[in-house]
N, C-alpha and C positions, 0 to 999 in steps of 0.2 A: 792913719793913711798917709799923713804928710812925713812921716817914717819912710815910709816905701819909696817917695817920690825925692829920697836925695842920690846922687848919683852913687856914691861909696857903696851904697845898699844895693842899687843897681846894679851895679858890677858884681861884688859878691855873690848877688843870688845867680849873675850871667855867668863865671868864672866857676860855681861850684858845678852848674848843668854839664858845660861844657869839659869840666876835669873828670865828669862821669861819664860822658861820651866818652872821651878817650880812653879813658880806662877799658871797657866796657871794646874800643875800638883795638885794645892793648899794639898802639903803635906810638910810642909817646913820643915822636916826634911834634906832634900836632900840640904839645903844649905849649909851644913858642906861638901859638894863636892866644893864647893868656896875652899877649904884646898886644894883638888890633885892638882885645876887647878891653885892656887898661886904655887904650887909646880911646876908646869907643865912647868911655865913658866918664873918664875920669880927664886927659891929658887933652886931648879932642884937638892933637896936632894936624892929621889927616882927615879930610872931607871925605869917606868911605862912602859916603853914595857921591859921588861925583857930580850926580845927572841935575840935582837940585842943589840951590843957592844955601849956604846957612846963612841964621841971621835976619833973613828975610823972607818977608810972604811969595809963596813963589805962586807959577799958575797954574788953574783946574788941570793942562793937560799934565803939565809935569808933575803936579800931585797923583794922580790919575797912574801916568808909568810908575812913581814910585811905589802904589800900592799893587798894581801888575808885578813888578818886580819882585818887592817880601811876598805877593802869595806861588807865584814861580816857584823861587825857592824854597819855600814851608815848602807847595806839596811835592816836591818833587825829595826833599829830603824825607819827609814820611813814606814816600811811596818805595825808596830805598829801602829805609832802616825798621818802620812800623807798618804800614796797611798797604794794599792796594785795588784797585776796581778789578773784577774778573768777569767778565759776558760771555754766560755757554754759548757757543758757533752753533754746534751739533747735536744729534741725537744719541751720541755714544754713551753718555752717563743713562740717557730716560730706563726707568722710570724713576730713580733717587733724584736726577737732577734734568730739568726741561731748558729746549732751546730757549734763550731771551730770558732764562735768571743771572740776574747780577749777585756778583758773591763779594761779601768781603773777608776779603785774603788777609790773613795775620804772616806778616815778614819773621816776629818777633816766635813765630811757635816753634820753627826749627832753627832756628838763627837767622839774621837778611847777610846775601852775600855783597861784598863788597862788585860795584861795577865793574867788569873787565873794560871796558871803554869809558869811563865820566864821562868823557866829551860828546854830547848828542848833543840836539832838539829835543827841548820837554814834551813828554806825554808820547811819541812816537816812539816804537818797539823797535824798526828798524829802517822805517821807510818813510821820505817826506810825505806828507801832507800832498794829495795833488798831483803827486809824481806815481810813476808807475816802479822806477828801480833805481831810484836817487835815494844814494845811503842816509839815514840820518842820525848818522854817526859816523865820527873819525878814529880812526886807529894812529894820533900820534903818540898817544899814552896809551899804551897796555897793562893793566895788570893781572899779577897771578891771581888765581883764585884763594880766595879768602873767606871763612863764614865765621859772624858772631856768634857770643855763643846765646842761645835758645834755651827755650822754656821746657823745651823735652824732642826728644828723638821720633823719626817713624816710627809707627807702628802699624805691623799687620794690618788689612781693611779701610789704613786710615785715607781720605781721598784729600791727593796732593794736587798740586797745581807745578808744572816742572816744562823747562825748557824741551822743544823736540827733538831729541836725540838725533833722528835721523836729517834734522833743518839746518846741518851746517853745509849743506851743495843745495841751489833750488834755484831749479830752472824757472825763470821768471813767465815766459809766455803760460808755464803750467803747475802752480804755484799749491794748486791743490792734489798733485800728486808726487811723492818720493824722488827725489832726486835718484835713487838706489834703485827704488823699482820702474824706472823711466828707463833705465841701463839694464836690468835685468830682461826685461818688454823686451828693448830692441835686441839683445842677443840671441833670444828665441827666435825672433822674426828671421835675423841672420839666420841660424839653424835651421828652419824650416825651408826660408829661398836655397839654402843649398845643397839640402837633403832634394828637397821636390824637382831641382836641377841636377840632380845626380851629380852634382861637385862635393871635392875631396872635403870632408870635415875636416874643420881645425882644433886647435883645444882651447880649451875653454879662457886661457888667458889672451890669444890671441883675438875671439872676438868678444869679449869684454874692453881690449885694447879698443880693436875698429868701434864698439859700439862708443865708448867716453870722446871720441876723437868728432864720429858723426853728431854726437850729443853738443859737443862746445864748439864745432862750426857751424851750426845751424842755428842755436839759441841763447840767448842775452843767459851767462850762469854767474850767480853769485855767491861768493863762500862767508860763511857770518861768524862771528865768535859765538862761544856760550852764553853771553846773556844776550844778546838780540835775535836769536832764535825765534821761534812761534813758541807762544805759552798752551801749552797742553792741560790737559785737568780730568785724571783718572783715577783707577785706586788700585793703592797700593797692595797685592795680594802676598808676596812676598821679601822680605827683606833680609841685610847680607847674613851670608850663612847657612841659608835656608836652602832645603833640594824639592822643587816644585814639579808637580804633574796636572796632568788635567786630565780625566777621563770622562767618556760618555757625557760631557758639558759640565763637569763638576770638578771645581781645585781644589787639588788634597797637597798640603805644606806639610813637608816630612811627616806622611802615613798621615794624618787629621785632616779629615774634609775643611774646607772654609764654613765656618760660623753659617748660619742661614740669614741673610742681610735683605730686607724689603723691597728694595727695589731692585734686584736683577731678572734680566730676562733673557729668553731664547725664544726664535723662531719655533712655534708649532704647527701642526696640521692638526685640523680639529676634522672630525670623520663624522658626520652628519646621517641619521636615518634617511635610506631611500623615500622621496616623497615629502622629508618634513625641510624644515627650514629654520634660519634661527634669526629674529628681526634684530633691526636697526636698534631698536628700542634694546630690546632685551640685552644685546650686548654691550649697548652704552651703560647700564645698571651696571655690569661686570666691572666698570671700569676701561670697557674696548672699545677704541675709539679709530685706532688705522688696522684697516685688514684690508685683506683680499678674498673677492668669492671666486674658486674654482667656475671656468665656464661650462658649463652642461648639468654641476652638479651641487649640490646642497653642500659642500667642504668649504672649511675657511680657511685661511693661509693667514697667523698672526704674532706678534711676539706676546709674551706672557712670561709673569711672575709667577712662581712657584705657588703665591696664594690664591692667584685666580686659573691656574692650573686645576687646582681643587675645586672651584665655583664651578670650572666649565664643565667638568666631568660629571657634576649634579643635576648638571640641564636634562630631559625626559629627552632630551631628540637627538642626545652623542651618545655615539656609539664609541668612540676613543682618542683620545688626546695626544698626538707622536711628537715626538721628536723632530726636526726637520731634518735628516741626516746629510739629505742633499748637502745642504749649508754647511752642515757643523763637520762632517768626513770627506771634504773636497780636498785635495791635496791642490796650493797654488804656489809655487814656486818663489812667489814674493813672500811666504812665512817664514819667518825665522828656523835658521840661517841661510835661507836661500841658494840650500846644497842639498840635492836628489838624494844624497845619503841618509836626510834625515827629512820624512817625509811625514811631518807633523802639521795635525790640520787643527780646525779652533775647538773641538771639542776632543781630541784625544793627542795631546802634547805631553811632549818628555818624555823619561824623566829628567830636570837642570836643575845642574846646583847652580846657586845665585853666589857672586862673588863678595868676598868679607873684607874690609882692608886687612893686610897684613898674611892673610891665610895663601897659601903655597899647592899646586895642584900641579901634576904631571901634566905636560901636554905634548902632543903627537899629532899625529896627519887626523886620526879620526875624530878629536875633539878641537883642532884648531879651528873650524871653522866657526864653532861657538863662540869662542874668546879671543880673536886674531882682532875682532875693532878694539877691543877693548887695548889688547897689548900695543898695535899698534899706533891706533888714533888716540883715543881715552890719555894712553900712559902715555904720549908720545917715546915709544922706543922703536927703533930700527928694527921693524921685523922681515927675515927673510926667509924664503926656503929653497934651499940648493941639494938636489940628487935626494929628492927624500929628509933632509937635515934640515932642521928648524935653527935658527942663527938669530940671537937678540942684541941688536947692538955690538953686532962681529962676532959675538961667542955663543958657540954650537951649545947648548943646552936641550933638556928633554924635563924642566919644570920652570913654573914663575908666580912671583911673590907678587899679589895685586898692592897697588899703591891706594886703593880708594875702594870705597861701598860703593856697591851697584844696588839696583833695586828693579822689581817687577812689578809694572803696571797693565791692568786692564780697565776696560770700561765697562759697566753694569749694563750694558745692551751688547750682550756677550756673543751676537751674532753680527752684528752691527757697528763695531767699534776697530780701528786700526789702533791697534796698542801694541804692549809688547810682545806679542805671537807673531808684528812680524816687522817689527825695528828691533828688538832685542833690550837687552838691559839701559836701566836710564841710572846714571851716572851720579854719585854724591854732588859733585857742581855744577847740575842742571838743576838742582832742587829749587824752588822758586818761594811756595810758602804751603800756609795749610789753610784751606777755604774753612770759615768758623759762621756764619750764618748768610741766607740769604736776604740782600736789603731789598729788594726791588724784582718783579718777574712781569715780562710784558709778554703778551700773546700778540705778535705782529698781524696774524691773521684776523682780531679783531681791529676796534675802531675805538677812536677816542678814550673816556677812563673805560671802557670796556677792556682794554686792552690789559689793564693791569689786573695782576692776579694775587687779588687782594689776601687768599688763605695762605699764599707761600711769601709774604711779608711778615722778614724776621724770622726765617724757619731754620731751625740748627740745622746741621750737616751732619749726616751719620755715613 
């Protein structure tokens, strides 16, 4: 032990860590840091913490900040490069995953990306502590996007955790709705006041113009990079390469239905015998715990897994189990891609193919509006269209080569969830990590250790 505790050895086991970071970071500029940590340890010309004396005993408080300080840095280096906390918000995952479980997020499964912003406030996503829409982060250093490399690739079904594609405009007064569909909302409204006013329609660029203009004179908007986004956490159903559909509430990945997975659901209508009823009781056994009873009649209104689909249909007092098609065959304008042309609703979508890096696809007026963020925004290239003629970066083409993997996400409460049916494809450098078990689940609706829920401690992720 009194081996370990001479400085030479110190260094050495510091210097080999740190030459595998780099590697590992393959930007070998960072090996001229081999320089603080022979200083660190060995030459100890520079006082590297500053804030405390060497030499001498210093005081509780400044002992105090310096251990605030090392664990600052630990976790915020982990939360980078190894793990990080994840708290489901919503009900989009249930039944695989409930409001108030905490997940831990492995950085290291698909590789951690490097910060586009380093300079923040620890532990804050995007916003101080306290404030309502004080950055917290600066953009005096920007960088490109970068990912280490990882322990293995997405895969199909796998459930990610990933930046919101559509959280780089968010209007702050209204934070829990789409900056895109805030803009699409008022142009309808437009439409409507000037139809019902017998005024001349205009086209569609014009009041998308009026509507962004009414949008950012009226409300505090702000534009955020890719990693201080909202963290999302849904599943991946398709990935690049792939031509996805969805029919009758079921996704089928190039002609194969999706796997059968536990916990997804859909809105049902359970159809009740005239005269009978189904209790409280009985459908808590099921597993059913939020519904609705129709008023006047014996029907329930609920969501349901394909397994208790089967339970309900054995009950003596259903007469039959629907679909809710209201929900699942509603065409709304805010689905992907938020063009009448394509008038896809959450149970019968497609067919899209999901973009590959590298792979090359004609594109025209009728399929631009699927892949126009992606060319545009995603790739930052100049996209325009003049007299019918698509122009990228000044030159008139009719195909393009993606620079980056896209991916398709949904939520397992497949009536219930804003995913990608209608933000659109999530991006290779929104990818955040992969949720690998859960450490902690609280039911807020209880009280005290009640609240914790002690069978979904430590429960893998599937």
């Amino acid at each position: 032990m009194n081996f370990l505790k001479k400085d030479s050895v110190k260094f050495g086991i510091a210097a080999f860590i740190y030459v595998l970071w780099v590697i590992w970071l393959r930007n070998y500029w960072f090996l001229f840091g081999l320089i603080v940590i022979f200083d660190i340890y060995i030459t100890k010309k520079v006082n590297w913490s500053f804030w405390k004396k060497r030499d001498v005993k210093n005081s509780t408080v400044v002992e105090w900040l310096d251990a605030l300080i090392f664990a600052v840095i630990a976790v915020t280096l982990i939360n980078i490069f190894l793990f990080q906390n994840y708290k489901i918000p919503t009900g989009s995952m249930e039944k695989s995953l409930l409001i108030g479980d905490h997940l831990y997020v492995s950085k290291v499964a698909y590789g951690p990306r490097i910060p586009n912003t380093p300079l923040a406030f620890p532990f804050a996503q995007h916003t101080l502590p306290l404030t309502k829409k004080t950055k917290s982060y600066v953009e005096w250093i920007k960088l490109p996007y970068k990912r280490l490399a990882g322990f293995s690739k997405i895969k199909r079904d796998d459930v990610v955790v990933f930046n919101f594609p559509a959280g780089d405009t968010v209007v702050i007064q209204n934070q829990a709705t789409s900056y895109y569909s805030i803009v699409r909302d008022s142009v309808e409204m437009y439409k409507q006041i000037d139809a019902y006013y017998n005024q001349p329609l205009k086209t569609d660029s014009e009041y998308y113009a009026t509507a962004r203009r009414q949008i950012w004179n009226r409300f505090d908007i702000v534009v955020r990079p890719v990693d201080r986004r909202d963290n999302y956490i849904k599943r991946c159903v398709a990935i690049p390469g792939d031509t996805l559909k969805i029919a009758d509430g079921k996704v089928i990945v190039n002609g194969t239905p999706q796997k059968d997975i536990k916990g997804i659901q859909h809105y049902y209508v359970v159809i009740v015998n005239s005269g009978a009823s189904l209790s409280d009781r009985v459908l808590s056994r099921a597993g059913i715990e939020d519904y609705q009873r129709f008023p006047g009649t014996p029907h329930i209104h609920t969501t349901l897994t394909d397994e208790q689909v089967e339970k309900v249909k054995g009950f003596n007092n259903v007469i039959d189990v629907r679909l809710d098609t209201r929900i699942g065959d509603t065409y709304d304008i805010n689905m992907f891609p938020g063009d009448t042309n394509y008038r896809w609703t959450l149970d019968n979508f497609g067919p899209l193919y999901v973009p590959a890096k590298g792979a090359t696809i004609r594109i025209d007026s009728s399929n631009l509006p699927l892949y126009g963020r992606i060319i545009g925004y995603y790739e930052k290239n100049n996209l325009e269209v003049k007299d019918g003629k698509i122009f990228i970066n000044g030159t008139e083409t009719n195909e393009y080569t993606f620079k980056m993997d896209y991916y398709w996400m949904m939520g397992d409460n497949r009536h219930s969830s804003l995913d990608s049916r209608f933000w659109g494809f999530v991006p290779e450098d929104h990818i955040v990590g992969k949720p690998k078990f859960v450490w902690l689940s609280l039911d807020k609706n209880k009280s005290f250790l009640g609240k914790i829920r002690w069978n979904r401690m430590f429960m893998g992720i599937k």
